[in-house]
Structures are given as C-alpha cells and as structure tokens.
C-alpha positions as CSV (number, residue, x, y, z in Angstrom):
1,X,0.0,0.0,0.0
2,X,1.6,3.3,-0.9
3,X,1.9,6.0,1.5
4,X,-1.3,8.9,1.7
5,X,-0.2,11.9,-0.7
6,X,1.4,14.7,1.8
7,X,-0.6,18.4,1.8
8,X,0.6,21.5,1.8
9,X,-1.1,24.7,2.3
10,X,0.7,27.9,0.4
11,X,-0.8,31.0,1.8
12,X,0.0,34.8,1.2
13,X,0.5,37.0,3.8
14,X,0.2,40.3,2.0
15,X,-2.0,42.0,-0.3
16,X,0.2,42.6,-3.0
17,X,0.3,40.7,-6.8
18,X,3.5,39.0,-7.2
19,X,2.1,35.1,-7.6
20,X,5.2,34.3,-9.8
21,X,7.1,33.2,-6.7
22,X,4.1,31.1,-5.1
23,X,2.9,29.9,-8.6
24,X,6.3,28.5,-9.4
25,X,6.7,26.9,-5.7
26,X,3.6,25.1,-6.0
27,X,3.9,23.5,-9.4
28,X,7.4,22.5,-8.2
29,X,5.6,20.8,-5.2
30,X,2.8,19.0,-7.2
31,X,5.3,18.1,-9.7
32,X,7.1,16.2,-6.9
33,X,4.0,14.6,-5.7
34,X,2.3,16.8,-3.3
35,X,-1.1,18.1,-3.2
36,X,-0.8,21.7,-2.5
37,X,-3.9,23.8,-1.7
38,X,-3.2,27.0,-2.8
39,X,-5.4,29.9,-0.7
40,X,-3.8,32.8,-1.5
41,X,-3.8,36.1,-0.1
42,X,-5.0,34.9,3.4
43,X,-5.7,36.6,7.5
44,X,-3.9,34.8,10.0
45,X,-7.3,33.5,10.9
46,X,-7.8,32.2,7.7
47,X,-4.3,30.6,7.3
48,X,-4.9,28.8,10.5
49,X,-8.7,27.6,9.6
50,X,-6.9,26.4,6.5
51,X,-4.4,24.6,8.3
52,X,-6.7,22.7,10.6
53,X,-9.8,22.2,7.9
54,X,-7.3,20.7,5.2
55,X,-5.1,18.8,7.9
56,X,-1.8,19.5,6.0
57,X,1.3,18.4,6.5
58,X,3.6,21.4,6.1
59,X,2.2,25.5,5.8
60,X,3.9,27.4,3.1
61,X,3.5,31.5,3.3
62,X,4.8,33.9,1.0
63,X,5.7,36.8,2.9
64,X,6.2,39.4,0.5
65,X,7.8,41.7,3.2
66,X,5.1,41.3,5.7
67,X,6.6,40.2,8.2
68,X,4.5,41.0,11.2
69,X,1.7,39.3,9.2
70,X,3.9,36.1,9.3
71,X,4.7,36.0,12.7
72,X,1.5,36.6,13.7
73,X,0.1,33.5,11.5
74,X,3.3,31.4,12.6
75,X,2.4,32.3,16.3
76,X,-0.9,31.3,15.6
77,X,-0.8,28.0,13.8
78,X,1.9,27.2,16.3
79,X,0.1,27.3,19.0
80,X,-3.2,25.3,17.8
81,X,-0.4,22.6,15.8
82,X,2.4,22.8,17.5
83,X,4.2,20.3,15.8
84,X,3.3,21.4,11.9
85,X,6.1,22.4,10.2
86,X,6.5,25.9,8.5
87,X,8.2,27.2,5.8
88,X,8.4,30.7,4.5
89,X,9.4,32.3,0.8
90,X,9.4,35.6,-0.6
91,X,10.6,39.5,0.3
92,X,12.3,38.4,3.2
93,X,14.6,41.1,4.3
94,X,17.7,39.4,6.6
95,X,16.9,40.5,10.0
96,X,13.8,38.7,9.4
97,X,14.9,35.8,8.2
98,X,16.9,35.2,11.5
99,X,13.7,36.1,13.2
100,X,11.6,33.7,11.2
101,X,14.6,30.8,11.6
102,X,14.4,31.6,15.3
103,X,11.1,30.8,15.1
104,X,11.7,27.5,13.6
105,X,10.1,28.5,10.5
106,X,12.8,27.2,7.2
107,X,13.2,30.3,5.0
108,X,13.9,30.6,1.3
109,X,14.4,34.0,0.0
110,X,14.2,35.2,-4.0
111,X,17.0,33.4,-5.4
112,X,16.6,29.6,-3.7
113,X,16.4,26.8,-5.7
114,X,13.3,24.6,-6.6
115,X,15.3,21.3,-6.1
116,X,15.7,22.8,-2.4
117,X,12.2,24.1,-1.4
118,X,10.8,20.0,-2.4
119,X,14.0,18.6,-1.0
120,X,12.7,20.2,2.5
121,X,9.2,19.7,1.8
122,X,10.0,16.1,1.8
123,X,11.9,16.5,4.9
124,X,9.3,18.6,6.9
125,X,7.0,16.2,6.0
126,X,8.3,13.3,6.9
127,X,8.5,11.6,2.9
128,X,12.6,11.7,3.3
C-alpha cells in the first residue's frame, strides 16, 4: 500500500500581486508529488482555519515583506499545531529571516532553488 499523498497549504500574507514566486513553488511541489492547496492572499485566521480544515502536513506562506503578518500566522498555527512544520518564501529582508529561523520556521528567500524548497518539503513532511 503506498503512503497517503502529503498536503501542503501555500498561503499569502500580504495584499500585493506578485504570484510568480508562489505559482512556481507550487507547481514545483505538485510536480514532486504533493497536493498543495493554494489559498492565496490569506488573514492569519484564515491561514490557520486552513491549516486545521485541510489537515496539511507542512504550511507554506509567501511573505512578500510582511513580516508581522507572518509571525503573527506562525504564532498562531503554532500554538493550535504545534508540531506542523512551517516554511516561508518571498521578500524576506535578513533581519527577518533570523527572526523567522528563530522561530523554527525554514526560510527561502528570492533566489533559492526549486530542487531545495521540495527537497525540504520532503523533509518537513516526513516523505525523506
């Protein structure tokens, strides 16, 4: 019997319209063999409803230089599922990225690989 497909929810936590960035992630994800519910420009509230309603296996947000808007959401799903992995992409200045790492949220700024964002996807969700 093979193992249940892993879910991942890919969230936006800022009003703005760069998709390119998300878009690209998520085909890279369901390419690899994940189902990836896309939500899009979401409130922390809905982020975490998301989380809980889908039962995924890993939270992906797209920052977009929000960043009290991520931790915020990462606060929030932390403390409903604690032990759901995050992992953040976008405008991330570096400050914030240390934040966000400190956090134990994985980041990939503009500029990561694909191979690297599915290699952890497979990590944080337990398929590697």
């Amino acid at each position: 019997m093979s193992q249940a497909q892993k879910r991942i929810l890919m969230a936006k936590t800022g009003l703005d319209g760069h998709w390119r960035g998300p878009t690209i992630v998520a085909r890279a994800l369901r390419d690899a063999g994940f189902e990836v519910i896309m939500i899009g420009m979401a409130s922390t509230d809905d982020i975490l409803s998301a989380a809980v309603d889908e039962d995924v296996d890993l939270v992906g947000l797209n920052i977009g230089g929000h960043i009290d808007v991520a931790k915020r959401a990462i606060a929030l799903v932390q403390s409903t599922r604690p032990d759901l992995p995050i992992f953040a992409g976008g405008t991330i200045p570096p400050h914030a990225a240390k934040d966000l790492e400190a956090l134990g949220v994985e980041v990939y700024p503009p500029g990561s690989q694909l191979s690297d964002i599915v290699d952890a996807a497979e990590r944080l969700t337990g398929r590697k």
